[in-house]
C-alpha positions in Angstrom: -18.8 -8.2 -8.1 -20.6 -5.1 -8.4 -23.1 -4.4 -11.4 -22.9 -1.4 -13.2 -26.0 -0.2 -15.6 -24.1 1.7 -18.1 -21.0 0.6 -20.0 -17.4 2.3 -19.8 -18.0 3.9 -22.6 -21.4 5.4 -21.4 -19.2 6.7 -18.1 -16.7 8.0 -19.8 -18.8 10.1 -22.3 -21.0 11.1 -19.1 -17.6 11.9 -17.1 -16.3 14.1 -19.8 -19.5 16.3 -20.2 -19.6 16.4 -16.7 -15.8 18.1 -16.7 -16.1 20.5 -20.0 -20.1 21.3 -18.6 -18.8 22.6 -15.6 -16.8 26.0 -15.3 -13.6 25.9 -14.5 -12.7 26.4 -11.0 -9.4 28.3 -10.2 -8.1 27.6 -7.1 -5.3 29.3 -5.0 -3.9 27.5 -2.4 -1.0 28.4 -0.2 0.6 25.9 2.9 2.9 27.3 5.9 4.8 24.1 6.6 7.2 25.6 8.6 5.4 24.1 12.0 5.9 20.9 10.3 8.5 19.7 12.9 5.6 20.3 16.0 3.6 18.3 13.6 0.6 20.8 12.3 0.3 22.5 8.7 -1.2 25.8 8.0 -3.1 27.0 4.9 -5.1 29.6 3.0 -7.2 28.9 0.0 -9.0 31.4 -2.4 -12.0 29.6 -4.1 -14.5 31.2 -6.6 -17.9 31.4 -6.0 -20.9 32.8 -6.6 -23.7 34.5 -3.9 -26.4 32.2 -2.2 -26.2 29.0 -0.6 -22.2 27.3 -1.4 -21.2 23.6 0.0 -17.2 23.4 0.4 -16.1 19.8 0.7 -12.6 18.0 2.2 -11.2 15.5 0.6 -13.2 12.1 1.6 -12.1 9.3 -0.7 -8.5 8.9 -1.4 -7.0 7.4 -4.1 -4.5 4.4 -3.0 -6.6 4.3 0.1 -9.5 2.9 -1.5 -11.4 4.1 1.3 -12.9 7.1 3.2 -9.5 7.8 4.8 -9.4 11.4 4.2 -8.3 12.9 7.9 -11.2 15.1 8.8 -10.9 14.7 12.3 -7.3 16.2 11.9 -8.7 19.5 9.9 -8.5 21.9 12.6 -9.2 25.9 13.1 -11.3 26.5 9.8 -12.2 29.9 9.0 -14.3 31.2 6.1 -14.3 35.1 4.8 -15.7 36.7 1.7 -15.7 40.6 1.5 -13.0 40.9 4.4 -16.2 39.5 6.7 -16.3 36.4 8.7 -19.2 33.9 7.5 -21.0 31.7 9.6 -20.4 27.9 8.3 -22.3 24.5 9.7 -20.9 21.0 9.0 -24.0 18.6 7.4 -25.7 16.4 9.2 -24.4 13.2 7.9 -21.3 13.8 6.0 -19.0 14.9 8.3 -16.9 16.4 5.1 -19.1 19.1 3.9 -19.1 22.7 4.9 -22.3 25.1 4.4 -22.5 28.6 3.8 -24.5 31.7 2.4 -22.4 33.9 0.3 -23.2 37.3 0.7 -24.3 39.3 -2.4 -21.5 40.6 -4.6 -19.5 38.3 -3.2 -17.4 36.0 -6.2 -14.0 34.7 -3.7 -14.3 32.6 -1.0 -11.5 32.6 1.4 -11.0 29.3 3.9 -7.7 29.5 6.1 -7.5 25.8 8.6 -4.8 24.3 10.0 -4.3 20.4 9.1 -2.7 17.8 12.0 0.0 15.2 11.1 0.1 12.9 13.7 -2.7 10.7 14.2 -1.6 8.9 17.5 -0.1 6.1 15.6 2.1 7.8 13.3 2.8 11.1 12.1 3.7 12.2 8.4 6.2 14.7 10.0 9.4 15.3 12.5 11.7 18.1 13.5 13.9 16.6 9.9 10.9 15.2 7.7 7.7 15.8 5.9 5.3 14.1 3.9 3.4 16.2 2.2 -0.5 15.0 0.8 -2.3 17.7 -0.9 -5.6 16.0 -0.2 -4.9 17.0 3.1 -4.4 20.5 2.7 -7.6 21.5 0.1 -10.5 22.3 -0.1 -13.2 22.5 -3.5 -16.5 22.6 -4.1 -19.2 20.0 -4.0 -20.4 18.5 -7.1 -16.8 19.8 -9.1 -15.0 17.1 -10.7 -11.5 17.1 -9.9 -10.7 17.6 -13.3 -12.3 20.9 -13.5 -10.9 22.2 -10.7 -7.4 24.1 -11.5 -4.9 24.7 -8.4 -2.2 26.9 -8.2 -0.1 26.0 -4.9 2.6 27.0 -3.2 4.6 25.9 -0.3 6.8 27.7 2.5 9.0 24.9 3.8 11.4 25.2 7.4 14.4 27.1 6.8 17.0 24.9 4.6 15.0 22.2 4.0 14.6 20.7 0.2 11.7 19.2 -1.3 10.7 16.7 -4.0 7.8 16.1 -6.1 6.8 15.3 -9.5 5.1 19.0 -9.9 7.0 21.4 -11.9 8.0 24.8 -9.9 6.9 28.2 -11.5 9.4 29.6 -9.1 11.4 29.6 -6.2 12.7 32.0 -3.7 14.5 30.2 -1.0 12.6 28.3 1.6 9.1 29.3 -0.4 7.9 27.7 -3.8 4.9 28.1 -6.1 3.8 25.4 -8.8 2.7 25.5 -12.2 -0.7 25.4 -11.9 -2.3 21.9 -12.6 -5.9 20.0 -12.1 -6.9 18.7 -8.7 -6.6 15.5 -10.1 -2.7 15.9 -10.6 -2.0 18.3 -7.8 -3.3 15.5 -5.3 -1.7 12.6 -7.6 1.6 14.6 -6.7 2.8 14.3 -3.0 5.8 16.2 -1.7 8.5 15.0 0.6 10.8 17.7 2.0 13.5 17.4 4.5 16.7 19.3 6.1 18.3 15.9 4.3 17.6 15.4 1.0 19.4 13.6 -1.4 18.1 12.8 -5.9 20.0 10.5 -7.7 19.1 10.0 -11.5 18.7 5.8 -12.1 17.7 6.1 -15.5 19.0 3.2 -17.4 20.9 3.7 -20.4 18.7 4.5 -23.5 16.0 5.7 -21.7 14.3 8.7 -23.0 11.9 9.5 -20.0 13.9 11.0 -16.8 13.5 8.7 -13.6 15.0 10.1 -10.5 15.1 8.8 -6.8 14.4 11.5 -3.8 15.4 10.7 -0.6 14.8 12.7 2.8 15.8 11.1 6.0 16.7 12.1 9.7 20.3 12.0 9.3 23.0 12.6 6.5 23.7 8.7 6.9 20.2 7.9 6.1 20.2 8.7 2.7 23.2 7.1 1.4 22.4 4.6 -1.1 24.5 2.4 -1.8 25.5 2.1 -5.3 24.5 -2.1 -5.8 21.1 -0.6 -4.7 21.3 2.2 -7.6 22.1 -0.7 -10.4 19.3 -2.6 -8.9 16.6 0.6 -9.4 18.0 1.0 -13.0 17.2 -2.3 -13.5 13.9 -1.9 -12.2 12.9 1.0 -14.6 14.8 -1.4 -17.7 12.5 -4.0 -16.5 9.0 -2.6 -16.1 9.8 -1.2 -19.9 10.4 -5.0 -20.6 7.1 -5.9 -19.4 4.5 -3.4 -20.3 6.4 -1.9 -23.2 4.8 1.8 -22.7 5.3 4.5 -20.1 2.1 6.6 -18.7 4.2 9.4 -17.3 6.9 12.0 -19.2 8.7 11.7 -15.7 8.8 9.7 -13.1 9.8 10.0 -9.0 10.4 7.4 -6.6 9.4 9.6 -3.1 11.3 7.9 -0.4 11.0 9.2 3.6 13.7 7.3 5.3 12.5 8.0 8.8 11.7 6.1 12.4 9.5 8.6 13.5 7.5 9.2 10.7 4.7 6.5 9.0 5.9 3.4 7.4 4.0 3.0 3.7 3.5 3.2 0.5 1.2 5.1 -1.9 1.2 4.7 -5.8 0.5 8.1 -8.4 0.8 8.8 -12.2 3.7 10.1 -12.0 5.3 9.0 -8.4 5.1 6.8 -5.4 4.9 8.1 -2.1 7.4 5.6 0.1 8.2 5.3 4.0 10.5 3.2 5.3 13.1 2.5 8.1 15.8 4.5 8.4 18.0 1.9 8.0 17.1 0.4 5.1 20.0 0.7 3.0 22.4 0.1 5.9 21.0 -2.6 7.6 21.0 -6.1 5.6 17.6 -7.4 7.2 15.6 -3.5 7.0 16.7 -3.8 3.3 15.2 -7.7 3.0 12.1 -6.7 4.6 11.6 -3.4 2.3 12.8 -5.1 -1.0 9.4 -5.2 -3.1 8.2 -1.4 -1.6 9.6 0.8 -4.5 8.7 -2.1 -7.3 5.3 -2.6 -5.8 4.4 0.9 -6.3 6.4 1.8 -8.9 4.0 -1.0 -10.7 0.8 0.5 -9.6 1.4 3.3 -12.2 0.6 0.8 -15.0 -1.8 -1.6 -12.7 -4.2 0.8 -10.5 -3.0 4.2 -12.3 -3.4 3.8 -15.8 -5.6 0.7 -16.0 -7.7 1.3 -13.0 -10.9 -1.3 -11.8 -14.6 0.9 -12.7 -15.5 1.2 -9.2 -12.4 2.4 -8.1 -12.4 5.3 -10.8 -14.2 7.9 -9.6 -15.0 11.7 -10.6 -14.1 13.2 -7.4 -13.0 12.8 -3.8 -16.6 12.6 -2.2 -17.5 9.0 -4.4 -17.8 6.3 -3.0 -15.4 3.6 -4.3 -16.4 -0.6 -5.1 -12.8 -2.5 -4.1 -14.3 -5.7 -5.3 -11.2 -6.0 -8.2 -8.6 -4.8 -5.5 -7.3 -8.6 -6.1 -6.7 -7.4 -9.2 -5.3 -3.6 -8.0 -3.3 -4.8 -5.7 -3.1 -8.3 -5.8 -1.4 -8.5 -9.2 1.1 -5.4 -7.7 1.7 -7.6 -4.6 3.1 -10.5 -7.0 5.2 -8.3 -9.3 6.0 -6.0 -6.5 8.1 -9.3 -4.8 8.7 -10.5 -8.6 10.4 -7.3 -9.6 12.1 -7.6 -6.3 14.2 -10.5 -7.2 14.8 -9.6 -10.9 16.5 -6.7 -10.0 18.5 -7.8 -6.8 16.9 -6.3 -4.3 16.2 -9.6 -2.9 18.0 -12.9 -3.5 16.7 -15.7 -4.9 16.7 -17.2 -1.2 15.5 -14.3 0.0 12.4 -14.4 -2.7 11.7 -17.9 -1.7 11.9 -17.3 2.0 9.7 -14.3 1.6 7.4 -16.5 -0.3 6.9 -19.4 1.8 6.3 -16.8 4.6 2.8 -15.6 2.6 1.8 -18.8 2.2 2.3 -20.4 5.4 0.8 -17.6 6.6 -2.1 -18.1 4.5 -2.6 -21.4 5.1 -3.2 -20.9 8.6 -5.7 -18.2 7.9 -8.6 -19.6 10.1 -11.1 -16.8 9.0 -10.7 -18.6 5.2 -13.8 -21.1 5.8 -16.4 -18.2 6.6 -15.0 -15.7 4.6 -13.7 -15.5 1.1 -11.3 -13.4 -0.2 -13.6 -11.6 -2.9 -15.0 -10.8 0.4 -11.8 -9.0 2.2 -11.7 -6.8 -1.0 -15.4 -5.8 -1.2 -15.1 -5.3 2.6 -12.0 -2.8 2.0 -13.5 0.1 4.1 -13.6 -1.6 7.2 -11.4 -4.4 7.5 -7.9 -2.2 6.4 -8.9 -0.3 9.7 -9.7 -3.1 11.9 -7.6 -3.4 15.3 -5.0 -6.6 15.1 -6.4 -8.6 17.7 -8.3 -11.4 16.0 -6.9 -10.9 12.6 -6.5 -14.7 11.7 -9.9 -14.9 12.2 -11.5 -11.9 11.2 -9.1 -11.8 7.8 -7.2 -8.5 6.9 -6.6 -6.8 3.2 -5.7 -10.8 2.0 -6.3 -9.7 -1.2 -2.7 -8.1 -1.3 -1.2 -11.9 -0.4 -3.8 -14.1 -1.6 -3.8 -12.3 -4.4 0.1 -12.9 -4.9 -0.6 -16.5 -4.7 -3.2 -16.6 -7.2 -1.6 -14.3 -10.0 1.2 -17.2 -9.7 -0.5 -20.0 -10.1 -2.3 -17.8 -13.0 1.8 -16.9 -14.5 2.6 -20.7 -13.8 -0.1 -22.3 -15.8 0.5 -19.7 -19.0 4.2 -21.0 -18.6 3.0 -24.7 -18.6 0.0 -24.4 -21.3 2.7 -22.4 -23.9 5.8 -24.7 -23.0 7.6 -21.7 -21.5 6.7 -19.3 -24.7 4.4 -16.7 -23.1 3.8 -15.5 -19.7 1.8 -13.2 -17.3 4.2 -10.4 -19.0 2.3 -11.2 -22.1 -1.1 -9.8 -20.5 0.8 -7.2 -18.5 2.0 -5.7 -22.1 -1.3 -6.5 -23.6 -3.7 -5.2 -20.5 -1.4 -2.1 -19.1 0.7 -1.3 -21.7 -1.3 0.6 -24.7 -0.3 3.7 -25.8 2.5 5.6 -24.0 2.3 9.2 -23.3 0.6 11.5 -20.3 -1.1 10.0 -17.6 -4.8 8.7 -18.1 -7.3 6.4 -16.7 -8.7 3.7 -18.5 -11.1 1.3 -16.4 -11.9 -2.0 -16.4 -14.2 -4.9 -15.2 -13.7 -8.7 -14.3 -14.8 -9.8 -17.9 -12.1 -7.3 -19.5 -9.2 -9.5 -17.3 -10.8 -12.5 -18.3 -10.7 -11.7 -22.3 -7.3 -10.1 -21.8 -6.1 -13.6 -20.0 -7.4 -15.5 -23.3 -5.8 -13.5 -25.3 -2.8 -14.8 -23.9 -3.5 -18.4 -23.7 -6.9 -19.5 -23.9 -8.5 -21.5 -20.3 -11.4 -21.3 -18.5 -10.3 -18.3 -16.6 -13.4 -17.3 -15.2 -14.2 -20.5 -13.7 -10.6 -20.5 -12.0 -10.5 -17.1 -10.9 -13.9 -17.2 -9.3 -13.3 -20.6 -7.6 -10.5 -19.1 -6.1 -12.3 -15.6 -5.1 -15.2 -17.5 -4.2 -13.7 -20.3 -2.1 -14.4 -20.7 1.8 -11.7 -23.7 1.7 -9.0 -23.7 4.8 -6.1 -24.0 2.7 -4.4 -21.0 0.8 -4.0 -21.7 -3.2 -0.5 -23.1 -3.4 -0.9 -24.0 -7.6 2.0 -21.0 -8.2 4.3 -22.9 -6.2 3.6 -26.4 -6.7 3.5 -25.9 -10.5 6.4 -23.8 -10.0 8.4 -27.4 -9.1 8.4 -26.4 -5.7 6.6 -27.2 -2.5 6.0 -26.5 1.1 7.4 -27.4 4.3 8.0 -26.8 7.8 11.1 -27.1 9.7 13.1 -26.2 12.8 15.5 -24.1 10.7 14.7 -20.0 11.0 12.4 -18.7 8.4 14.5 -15.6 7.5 11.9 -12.9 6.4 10.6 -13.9 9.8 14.0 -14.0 11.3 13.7 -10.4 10.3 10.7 -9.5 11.5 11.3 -10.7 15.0 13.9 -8.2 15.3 11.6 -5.7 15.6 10.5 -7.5 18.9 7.7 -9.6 18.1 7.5 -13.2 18.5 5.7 -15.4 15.6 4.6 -18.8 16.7 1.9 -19.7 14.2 2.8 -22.7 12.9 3.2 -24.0 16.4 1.5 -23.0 19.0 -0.6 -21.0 16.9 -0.2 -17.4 18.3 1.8 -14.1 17.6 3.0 -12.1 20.7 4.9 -8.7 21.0 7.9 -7.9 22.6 6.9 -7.8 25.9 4.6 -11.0 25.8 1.4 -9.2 24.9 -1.0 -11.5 22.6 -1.3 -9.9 19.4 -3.4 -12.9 17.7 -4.5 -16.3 18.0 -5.3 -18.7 15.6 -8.8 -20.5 16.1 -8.6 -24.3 16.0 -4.1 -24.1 17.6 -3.1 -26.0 20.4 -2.8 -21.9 22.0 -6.9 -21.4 21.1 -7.7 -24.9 22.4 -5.9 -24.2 25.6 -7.8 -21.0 26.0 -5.5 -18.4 25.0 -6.9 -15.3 23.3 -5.8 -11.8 21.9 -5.7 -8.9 24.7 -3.7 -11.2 27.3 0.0 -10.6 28.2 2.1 -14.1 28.6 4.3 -13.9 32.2 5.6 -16.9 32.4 6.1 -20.3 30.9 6.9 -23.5 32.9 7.6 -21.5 35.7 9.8 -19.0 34.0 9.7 -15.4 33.0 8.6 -14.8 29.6 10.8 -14.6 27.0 11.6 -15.3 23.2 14.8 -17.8 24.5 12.6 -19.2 27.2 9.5 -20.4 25.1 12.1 -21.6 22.3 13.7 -23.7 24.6 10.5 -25.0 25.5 9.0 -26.3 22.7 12.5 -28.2 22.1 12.0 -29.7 25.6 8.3 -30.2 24.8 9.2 -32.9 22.4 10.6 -35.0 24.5 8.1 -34.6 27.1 4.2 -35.6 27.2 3.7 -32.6 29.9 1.7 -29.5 28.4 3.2 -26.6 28.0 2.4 -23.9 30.8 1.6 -20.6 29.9 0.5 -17.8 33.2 -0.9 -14.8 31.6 -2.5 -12.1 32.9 -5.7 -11.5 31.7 -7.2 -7.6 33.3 -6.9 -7.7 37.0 -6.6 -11.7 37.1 -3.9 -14.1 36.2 -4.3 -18.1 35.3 -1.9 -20.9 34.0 -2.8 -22.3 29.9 -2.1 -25.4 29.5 -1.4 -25.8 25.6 -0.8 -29.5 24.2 2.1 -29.3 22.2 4.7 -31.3 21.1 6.2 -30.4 17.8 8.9 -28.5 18.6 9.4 -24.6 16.6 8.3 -24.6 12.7 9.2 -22.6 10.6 8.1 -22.6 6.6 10.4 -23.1 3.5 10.3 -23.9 0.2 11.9 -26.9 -1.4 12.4 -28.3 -5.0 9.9 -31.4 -6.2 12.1 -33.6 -7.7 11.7 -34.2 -11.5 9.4 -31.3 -11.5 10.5 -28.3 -13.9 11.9 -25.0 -12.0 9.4 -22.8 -13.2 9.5 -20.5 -10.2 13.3 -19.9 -11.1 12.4 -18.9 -14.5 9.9 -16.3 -13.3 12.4 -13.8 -11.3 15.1 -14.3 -14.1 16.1 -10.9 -15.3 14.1 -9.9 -19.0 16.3 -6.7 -19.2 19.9 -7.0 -19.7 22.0 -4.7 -17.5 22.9 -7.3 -15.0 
């Protein structure tokens, strides 16, 4: 855990003198989306300074991201005038995100026009019908400002007929253009915009709540964005729910940003007063796209209380160009990750088979995680910067972001053990209410270290939390924590019956065979990973290969499954050809165990706590 040599208090005062020290920086800053659907954005942005030597600065660190993720290498065509004159500008030396100049005497506006790129190569954050708007990616400020200090007035000319939403207020509107009210750079970039020629709000504010929540929807196609209206109830309940457990809104309004696209980036990113979400196109039509993206809306819906509000020390930072210390992202995220899938199931977005499904899945998964005895998971969290961008190839042994999973496990076993110490009278919604509630009102930040979540968990219950949160953060052991689901009155097993949550995940063409023969491939046979110490390792089988044939026969999902049954009935190896480069050789991989698959089942005589977790608090079911 990282040491800091001031106290919160210290920062905060020092923060604050910082913001009112500084003068205020007003900012005008207009975006031509109406390239959008060719995937480029254009923009103009008036910033005051004054003559002499001025450093202009993009975006670096971005919140959510917890990393230097800003898209630099997409921030194209940059131009800088004062005075109706071209100046000269040279990029630093080392940080590729800093622009110098010489202002010319006289001089007190700075114009910068640049183009920004959507598509990375991967994914794009626009289509002909779609866009995703981030305003990090689209401004520019000036070094050393906090992004408090820094005032923005934007506005936006979208595609002909397309509609936008966002949680920024409009000053006014005149067709296809908009401008904002103006707000902080710390709001303005805390407020992403969808847009779309298909949009669609829908109010789910549960009855007696004060605070308006609405739903935004963009999509490719009419059909798209029809929600259905089980899901509706279900959202309602969601908002009833979170005001169960924390007891206090941060936010006078609150938007759930949904792109339901194909062609466009898959995610989700939290806000104040928002969350930025991207899913399948089909999610509320198709039963297993719906599974699959159950917990996305309540996972970062639940980051404006946990990561928003109450936000870890390292990860609160002045401005954009800070670096930022993950090493309580099992706390950030880890703790979303559990209520994300918890909320998921209290509300009916997922079954309570579903839930269970979903969650032997994680930890099955876990359990296999080879790179667990040299690495521990405080480790994948401090490590945030370069792991969450690593290539897939290897990822069983290298880790990934495991703090999102492992951390789901562990904030389980943490829920299951208040539940047991207090005979079923408190629970981790105690130290949600106590931690993230607080006072309600406008959006602030209020950080925190590990010794905060330790008091506020014996508050709740008092336990040697330290000591079990730090074996478990600490730990190098080969098995995942299963105490959440063992004290839940459950336990693990493997079968030949179909995992469904990875039922559903095969459909998008892969093929997962780690708790067999100990590999993932894609659709068309390509390795994806290998798990070090699987029959598939020992037999010499590695990430980067593409699988041709096995016993003889042409690779396929219905071919190898057929296989392994044969297998156990036989004492031959399996036979794997691959092609490996230019060459091709037959694996041999000593198997005999048939397809598993992992599911929960009840311990006998053991009490249900696991069902009592994802019962409904709120009562519009």
């Amino acid at each position: 855990m990282t040491t800091h040599r001031y106290t919160l208090a210290t920062a905060f005062l020092l923060w604050s003198f910082i913001a009112t020290a500084q003068t205020s920086v007003l900012e005008h800053l207009n975006v031509d989306a109406t390239d959008a659907p060719r995937n480029i954005l254009h923009s103009i942005i008036t910033i005051p300074v004054t003559p002499g030597a001025v450093t202009i600065v993009y975006p670096k660190w971005i919140p959510g991201n917890h990393r230097p993720t800003g898209p630099i290498q997409n921030f194209t065509g940059l131009h800088f005038k004062a005075g109706g004159k071209e100046l000269e500008w040279q990029r630093d030396l080392e940080d590729m995100y800093s622009f110098h100049l010489q202002v010319p005497a006289g001089v007190s506006e700075l114009q910068a026009s640049y183009d920004t790129i959507t598509y990375n190569g991967k994914s794009s954050l626009s289509s002909s019908k779609v866009l995703d708007l981030l305003w990090n990616q689209v401004v520019l400020y000036p070094k050393g400002a906090t992004s408090d200090a820094v005032q923005v007035s934007a506005s936006l000319h979208l595609p002909e007929g397309w509609k936008f939403g966002t949680a920024l207020t409009p000053a006014q509107q005149n067709g296809s253009s908009v401008e904002f009210q103006t707000v902080s750079l710390t709001r303005l970039v805390d407020s992403p915009l969808i847009a779309g020629q298909f949009y669609r709000q829908v109010n789910i504010n549960p009855p007696g709540e004060p605070l308006a929540h609405v739903i935004d929807m963009v999509g490719e196609s009419e059909e798209a964005i029809q929600i259905t209206d089980k899901d509706i109830a279900s959202l309602k309940q969601l908002v009833a729910e979170t005001g169960k457990v924390f007891g206090a809104r941060h936010y006078a309004k609150y938007h759930f940003l949904l792109t339901l696209s194909d062609q466009t980036a898959h995610h989700g990113l939290e806000h104040h007063e928002s969350s930025d979400n991207g899913a399948a196109e089909d999610m509320f039509s198709n039963p297993g796209s719906h599974d699959l993206e159950a917990d996305l809306l309540p996972h970062e819906f639940f980051h404006s209380w946990n990561g928003k509000y109450r936000r870890p020390a390292g990860l609160a930072t002045p401005n954009y160009q800070e670096p930022m210390h993950g090493d309580l992202l099992w706390v950030y995220e880890g703790l979303t990750d559990y209520y994300g899938n918890i909320l998921a199931a209290r509300t009916g977005l997922r079954s309570p088979d579903q839930f269970r499904e979903n969650l032997a899945y994680t930890a099955a998964m876990l359990d296999h995680r080879a790179g667990r005895t040299w690495r521990p998971l405080q480790d994948t969290a401090t490590s945030v910067q370069s792991l969450f961008s690593a290539p897939p190839e290897w990822t069983n042994w290298r880790r990934s972001a495991d703090y999102y999973p492992e951390g789901y496990l562990i904030w389980l076993e943490v829920d299951s053990l208040i539940r047991q110490k207090t005979n079923g009278q408190k629970s981790l919604n105690d130290f949600c209410r106590l931690f993230h509630g607080g006072q309600g009102g406008a959006p602030v930040v209020v950080p925190y270290k590990f010794e905060e979540v330790v008091d506020g968990l014996n508050k709740v219950v008092p336990n040697d939390w330290a000591k079990l949160l730090r074996e478990r953060l600490d730990a190098k052991s080969p098995h995942a924590p299963m105490g959440g689901i063992t004290n839940g009155g459950w336990k693990l097993v493997y079968t030949e019956q179909k995992n469904t949550t990875m039922d559903e995940r095969e459909k998008s063409g892969g093929l997962d065979l780690s708790f067999s023969l100990g590999l993932i491939a894609g659709k068309d046979g390509e390795v994806r990973d290998v798990i070090p110490g699987s029959p598939a390792y020992a037999a010499g089988l590695g990430p980067g290969m593409k699988l041709i044939a096995v016993n003889g026969r042409k690779w396929s999902k219905d071919v190898v499954r057929a296989a392994l049954r044969a297998g156990v009935h036989s004492q031959q190896p399996l036979k794997l050809l691959a092609e490996n480069g230019d060459y091709y050789n037959t694996y041999e991989v000593n198997y005999h165990e048939g397809d598993r698959y992992p599911h929960l089942v009840r311990e006998d005589g053991q009490p249900n706590i696991l069902d009592e977790i994802i019962k409904p608090m709120a009562g519009l079911q």
